[in-house]
C-alpha positions in Angstrom: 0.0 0.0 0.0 3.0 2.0 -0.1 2.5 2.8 -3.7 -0.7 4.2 -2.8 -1.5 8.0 -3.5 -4.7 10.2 -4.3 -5.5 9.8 -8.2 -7.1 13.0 -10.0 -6.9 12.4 -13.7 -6.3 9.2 -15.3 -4.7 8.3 -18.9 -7.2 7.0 -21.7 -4.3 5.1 -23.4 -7.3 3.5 -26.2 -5.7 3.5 -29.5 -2.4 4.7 -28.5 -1.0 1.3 -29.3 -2.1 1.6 -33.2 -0.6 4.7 -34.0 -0.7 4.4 -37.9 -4.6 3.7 -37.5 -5.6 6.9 -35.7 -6.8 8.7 -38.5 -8.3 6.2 -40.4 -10.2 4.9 -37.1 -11.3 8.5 -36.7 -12.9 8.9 -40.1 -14.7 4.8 -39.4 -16.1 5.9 -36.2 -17.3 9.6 -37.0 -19.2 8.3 -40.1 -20.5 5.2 -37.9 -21.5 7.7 -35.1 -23.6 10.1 -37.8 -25.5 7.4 -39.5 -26.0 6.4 -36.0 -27.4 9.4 -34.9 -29.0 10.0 -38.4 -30.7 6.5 -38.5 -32.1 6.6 -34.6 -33.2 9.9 -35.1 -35.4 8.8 -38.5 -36.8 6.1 -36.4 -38.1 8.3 -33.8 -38.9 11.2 -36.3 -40.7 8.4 -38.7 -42.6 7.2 -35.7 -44.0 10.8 -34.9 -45.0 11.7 -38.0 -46.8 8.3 -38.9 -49.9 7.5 -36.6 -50.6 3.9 -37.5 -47.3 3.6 -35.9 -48.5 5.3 -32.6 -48.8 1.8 -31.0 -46.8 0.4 -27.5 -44.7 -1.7 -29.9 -43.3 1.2 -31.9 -43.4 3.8 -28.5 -40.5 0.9 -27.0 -38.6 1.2 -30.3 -39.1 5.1 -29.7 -37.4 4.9 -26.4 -35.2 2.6 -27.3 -33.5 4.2 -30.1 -33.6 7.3 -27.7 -31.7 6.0 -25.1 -29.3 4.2 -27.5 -28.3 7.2 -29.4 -27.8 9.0 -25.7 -25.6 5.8 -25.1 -23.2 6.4 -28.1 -23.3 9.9 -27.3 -21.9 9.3 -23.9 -18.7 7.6 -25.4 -18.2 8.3 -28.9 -17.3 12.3 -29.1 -14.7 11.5 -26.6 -13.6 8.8 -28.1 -13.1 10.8 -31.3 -11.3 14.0 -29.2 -8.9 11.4 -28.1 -8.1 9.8 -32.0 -6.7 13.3 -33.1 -5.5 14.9 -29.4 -2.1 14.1 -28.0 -3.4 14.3 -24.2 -5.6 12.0 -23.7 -6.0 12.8 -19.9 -9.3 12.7 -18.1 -10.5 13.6 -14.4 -11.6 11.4 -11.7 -15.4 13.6 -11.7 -15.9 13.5 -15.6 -14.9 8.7 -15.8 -17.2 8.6 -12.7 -19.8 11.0 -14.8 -19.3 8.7 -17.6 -19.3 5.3 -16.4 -22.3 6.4 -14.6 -24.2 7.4 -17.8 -22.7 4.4 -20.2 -23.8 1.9 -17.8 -27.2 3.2 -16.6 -27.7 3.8 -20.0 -26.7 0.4 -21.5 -28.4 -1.0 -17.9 -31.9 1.1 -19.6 -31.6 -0.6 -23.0 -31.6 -4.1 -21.5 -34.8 -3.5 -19.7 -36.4 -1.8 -22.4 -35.9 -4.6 -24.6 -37.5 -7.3 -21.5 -40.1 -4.9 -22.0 -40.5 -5.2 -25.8 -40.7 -8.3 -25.5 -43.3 -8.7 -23.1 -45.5 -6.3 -25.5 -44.7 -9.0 -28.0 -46.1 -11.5 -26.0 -49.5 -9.8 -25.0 -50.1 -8.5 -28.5 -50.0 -12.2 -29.6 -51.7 -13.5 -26.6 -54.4 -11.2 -26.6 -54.7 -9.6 -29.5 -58.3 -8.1 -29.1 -57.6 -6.7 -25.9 -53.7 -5.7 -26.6 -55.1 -2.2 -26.4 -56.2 -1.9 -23.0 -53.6 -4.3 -22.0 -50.9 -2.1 -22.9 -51.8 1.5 -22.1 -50.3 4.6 -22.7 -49.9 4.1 -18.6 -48.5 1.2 -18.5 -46.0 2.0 -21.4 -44.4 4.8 -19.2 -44.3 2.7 -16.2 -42.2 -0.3 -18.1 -39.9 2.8 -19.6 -40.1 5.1 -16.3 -38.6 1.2 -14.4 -36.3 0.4 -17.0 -34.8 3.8 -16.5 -35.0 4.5 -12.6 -33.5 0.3 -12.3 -31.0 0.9 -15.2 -29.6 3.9 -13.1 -29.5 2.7 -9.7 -27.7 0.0 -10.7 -25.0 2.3 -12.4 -25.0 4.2 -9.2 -23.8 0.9 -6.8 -21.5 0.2 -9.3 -19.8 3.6 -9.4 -20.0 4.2 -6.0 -18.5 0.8 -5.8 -15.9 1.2 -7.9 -14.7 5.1 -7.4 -14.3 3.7 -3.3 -11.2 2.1 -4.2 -8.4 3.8 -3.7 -6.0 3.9 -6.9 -2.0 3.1 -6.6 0.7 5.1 -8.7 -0.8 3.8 -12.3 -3.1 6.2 -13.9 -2.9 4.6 -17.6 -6.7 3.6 -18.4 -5.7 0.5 -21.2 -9.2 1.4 -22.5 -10.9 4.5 -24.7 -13.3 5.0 -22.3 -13.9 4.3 -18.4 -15.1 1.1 -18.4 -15.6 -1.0 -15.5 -12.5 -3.4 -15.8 -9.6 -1.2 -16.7 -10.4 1.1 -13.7 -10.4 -1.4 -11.2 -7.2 -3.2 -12.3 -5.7 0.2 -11.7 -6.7 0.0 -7.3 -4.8 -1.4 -5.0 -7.9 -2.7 -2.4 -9.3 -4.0 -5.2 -11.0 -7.3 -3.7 -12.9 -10.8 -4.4 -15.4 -8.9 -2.5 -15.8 -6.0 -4.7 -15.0 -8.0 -7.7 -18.6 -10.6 -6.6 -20.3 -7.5 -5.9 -19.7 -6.2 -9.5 -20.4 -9.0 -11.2 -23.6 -9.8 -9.3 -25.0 -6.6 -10.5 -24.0 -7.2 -14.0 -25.5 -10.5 -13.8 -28.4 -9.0 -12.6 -29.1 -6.5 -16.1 -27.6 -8.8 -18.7 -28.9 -12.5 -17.1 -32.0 -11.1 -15.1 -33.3 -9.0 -18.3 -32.5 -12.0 -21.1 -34.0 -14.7 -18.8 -37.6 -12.5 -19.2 -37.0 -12.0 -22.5 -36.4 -15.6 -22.7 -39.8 -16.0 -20.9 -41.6 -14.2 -22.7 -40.5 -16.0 -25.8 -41.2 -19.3 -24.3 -44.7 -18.6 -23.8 -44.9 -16.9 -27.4 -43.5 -19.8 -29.4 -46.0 -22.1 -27.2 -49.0 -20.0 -28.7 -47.5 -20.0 -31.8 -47.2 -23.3 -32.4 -51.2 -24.1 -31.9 -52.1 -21.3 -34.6 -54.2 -23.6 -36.8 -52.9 -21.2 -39.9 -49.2 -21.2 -41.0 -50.1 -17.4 -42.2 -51.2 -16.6 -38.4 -47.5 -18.3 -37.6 -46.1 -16.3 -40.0 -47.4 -13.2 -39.2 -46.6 -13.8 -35.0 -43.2 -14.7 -36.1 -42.4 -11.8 -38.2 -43.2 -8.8 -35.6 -40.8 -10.7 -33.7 -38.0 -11.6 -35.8 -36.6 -7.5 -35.5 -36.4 -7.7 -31.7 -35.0 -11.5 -31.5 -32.3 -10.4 -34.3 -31.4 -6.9 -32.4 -31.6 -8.9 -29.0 -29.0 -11.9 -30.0 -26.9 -8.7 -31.1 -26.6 -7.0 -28.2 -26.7 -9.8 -25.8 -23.8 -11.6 -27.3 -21.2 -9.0 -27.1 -22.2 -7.3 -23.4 -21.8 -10.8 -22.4 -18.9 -11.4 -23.7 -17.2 -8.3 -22.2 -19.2 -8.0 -18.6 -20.0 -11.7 -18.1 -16.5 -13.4 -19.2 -13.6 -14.3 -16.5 -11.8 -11.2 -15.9 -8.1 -11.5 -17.6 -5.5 -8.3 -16.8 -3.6 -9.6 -19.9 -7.0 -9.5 -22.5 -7.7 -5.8 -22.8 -6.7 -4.9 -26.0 -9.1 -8.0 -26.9 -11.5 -6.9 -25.0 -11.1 -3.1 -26.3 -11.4 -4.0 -29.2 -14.8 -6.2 -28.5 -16.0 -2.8 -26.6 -15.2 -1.0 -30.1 -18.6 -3.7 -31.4 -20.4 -3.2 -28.6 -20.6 0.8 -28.5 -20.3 1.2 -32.2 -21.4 -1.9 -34.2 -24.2 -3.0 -32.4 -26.0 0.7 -32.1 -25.0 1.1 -35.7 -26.6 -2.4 -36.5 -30.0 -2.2 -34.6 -32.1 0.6 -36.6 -30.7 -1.3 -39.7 -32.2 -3.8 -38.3 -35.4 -2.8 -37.3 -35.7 -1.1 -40.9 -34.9 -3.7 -43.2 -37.4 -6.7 -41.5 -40.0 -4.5 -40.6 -42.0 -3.1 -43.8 -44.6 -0.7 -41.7 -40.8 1.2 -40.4 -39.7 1.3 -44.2 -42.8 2.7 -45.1 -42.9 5.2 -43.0 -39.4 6.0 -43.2 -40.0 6.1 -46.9 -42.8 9.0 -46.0 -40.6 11.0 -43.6 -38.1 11.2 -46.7 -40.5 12.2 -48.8 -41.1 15.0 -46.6 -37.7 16.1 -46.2 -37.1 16.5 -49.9 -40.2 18.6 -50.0 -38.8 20.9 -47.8 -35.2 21.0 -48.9 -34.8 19.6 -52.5 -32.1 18.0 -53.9 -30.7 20.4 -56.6 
């Protein structure tokens, strides 16, 4: 503990180690972080301006592509500042600030999508009564949980992690304060803390998937008595966006919060984080567009009204 001392920036080292890359991972990222702004922001633009789409199913998409754009928003201009800056310092206040935001945020998404997918199930279940089922209420009650959960959980976590004290290291071997690089850098860093941490992380990625999970058990096991392969077809398809964007996300925050911690893996698992805050909210309103022909349509509209306003020359 000798070693110890009080820590007030810290070192974003992120693509330091590919220094012939910087600029072409600059111009990658910036043109991924517009069309992902662009496309999320045509979703939930589409959805307003179309009223056949004003239904719960399409109000969770809303929200979801919301809070996802907020999520890349929370990482990616920094990221971007860093690619091009020679100091690549940050404080103590502005990781905890974002670590806070990235993982509520990411924490929100999760819980939205259980959500989804238990609108999924009742508009299948009960289709006739899908309407008073899922009110306009009950909507902001699933999103107002998904949030206030999502964010408590990021609080434990920070306050969790920003307890530690830190030893003479300040190099972050990450592009963003994520949870792992920071707490390789204490020096009371325990099994303790370590169980804690992954408990809660268990808790969003396991706890949210196992009622998605649930609510898809129960969906396939109506499914399967539809007397009509065009009723199957037609249950199957208003599902098929949300499994697809689901098995996306899923598989790589498992893969980076879930896995065996390894201090030698974090330019593997940097590079895995580079898929999970880029590719995956880059990949979900493709998604969503191209297997759902009620969002094309109406994105087609909104398009339609854009070049009304400003014409192409």
């Amino acid at each position: 503990m000798d070693n110890q001392t009080a820590v007030t920036t810290f070192l974003l080292w992120g693509f330091t180690s590919f220094p012939d890359l910087q600029h072409l991972l600059f111009v990658v990222i910036f043109i991924s972080h517009v069309i992902i702004v662009t496309a999320n922001m045509s979703i939930i633009m589409a959805i307003k301006l179309s009223h056949n789409l004003h239904t719960p199913m399409y109000f969770f998409l809303c929200g979801l592509s919301f809070s996802e754009t907020c999520t890349t928003m929370v990482i990616i201009p920094r990221m971007l500042v860093d690619l091009l800056s020679h100091s690549k310092t940050i404080s103590l206040a502005e990781c905890a600030t974002q670590m806070f935001f990235f993982f509520g945020l990411s924490s929100n998404n999760c819980f939205i999508m259980a959500a989804m997918s238990y609108d999924r199930y009742t508009a299948i279940h009960n289709p006739l009564n899908y309407h008073l089922l899922i009110t306009c209420s009950i909507y902001c009650q699933l999103m107002m949980a998904s949030f206030v959960v999502g964010f408590l959980v990021s609080l434990c976590v920070v306050a969790i992690v920003f307890s530690l004290s830190f030893c003479d290291s300040r190099t972050i071997q990450h592009f963003f304060c994520d949870i792992s690089p920071i707490v390789n850098l204490a020096c009371d860093y325990s099994f303790i803390h370590e169980t804690v941490i992954f408990v809660f992380s268990v808790f969003v990625l396991v706890g949210s998937f196992i009622l998605i999970m649930v609510s898809y058990v129960f969906i396939l096991s109506i499914v399967v008595k539809m007397p009509s392969a065009k009723g199957r077809y037609k249950a199957f398809s208003t599902c098929s966006s949300h499994l697809s964007v689901v098995s996306i996300h899923y598989g790589f925050a498992s893969f980076v919060y879930l896995k065996p911690k390894d201090s030698g893996s974090f330019c593997g698992n940097m590079l895995i984080s580079v898929t999970y805050t880029v590719l995956t909210p880059l990949l979900n309103p493709i998604v969503y567009s191209l297997r759902n022909k009620e969002m094309q349509t109406a994105l087609r509209k909104l398009i339609g009204n854009v070049n009304r306003f400003f014409p192409l020359p």
